[in-house]
C-alpha positions as CSV (number, residue, x, y, z in Angstrom):
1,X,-60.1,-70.9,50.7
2,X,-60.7,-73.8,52.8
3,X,-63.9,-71.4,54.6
4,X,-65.3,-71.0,51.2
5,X,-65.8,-74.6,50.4
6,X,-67.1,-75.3,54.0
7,X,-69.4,-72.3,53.2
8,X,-70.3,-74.4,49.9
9,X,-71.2,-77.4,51.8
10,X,-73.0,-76.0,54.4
11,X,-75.1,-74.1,51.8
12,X,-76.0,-77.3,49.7
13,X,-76.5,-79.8,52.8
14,X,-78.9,-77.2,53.9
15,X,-80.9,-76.9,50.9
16,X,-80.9,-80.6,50.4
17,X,-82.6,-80.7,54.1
18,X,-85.1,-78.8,52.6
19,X,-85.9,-80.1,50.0
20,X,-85.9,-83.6,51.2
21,X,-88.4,-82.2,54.7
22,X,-90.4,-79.8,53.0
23,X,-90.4,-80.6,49.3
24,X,-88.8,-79.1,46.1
25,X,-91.7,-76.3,46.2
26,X,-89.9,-74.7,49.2
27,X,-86.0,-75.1,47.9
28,X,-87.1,-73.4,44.8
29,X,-89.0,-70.7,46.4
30,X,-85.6,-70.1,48.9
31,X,-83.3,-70.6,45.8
32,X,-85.1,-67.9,43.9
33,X,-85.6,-65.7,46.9
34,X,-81.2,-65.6,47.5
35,X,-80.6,-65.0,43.5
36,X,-82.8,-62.0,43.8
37,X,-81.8,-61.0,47.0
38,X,-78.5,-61.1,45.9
39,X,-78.5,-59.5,42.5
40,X,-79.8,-56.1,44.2
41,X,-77.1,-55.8,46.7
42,X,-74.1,-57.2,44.1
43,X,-74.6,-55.1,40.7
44,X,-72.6,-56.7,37.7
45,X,-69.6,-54.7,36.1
46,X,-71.4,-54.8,33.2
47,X,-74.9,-53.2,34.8
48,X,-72.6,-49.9,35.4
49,X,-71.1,-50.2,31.6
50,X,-73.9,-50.6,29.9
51,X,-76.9,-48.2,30.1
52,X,-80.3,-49.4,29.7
53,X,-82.0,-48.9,26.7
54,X,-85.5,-48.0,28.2
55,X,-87.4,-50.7,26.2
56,X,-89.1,-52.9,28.4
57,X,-87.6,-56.2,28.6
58,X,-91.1,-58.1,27.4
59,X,-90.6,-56.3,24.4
60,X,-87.0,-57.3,23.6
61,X,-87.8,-60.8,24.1
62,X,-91.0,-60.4,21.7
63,X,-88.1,-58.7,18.7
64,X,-85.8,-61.6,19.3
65,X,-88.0,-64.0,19.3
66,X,-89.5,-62.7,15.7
67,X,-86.1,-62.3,14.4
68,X,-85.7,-65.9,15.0
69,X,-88.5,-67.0,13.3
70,X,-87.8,-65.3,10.5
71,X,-84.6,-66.9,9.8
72,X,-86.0,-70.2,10.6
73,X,-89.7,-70.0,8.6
């Protein structure tokens, strides 16, 4: 437990290096780049549960977002 925290610390004094020697630009970039990295090696219990549906994800954000305006409007 105690390595995990130390593993926490590490990780943020690191980024906050960055981002205070190189700028925010950078630490988002690296930030972004580990959440993607990491969500191809470390699929989600639901991602094996739960097929896809084959509609493209653009066009399930366009049908939500209608629905939503038409309950508001």
């Amino acid at each position: 437990m105690f390595s995990s925290f130390l593993g926490g610390l590490v990780a943020t004094l690191g980024l906050v290096y960055i981002q205070e020697s190189l700028g925010w630009g950078s630490s988002y970039r690296l930030q972004s780049y580990s959440i993607f990295q990491a969500s191809g090696k470390y699929p989600t219990p639901s991602s094996d549960k739960y097929p896809s549906s084959g509609r493209a994800p653009v066009g399930l954000t366009a049908v939500v977002l209608l629905q939503f305006f038409a309950l508001v409007g």
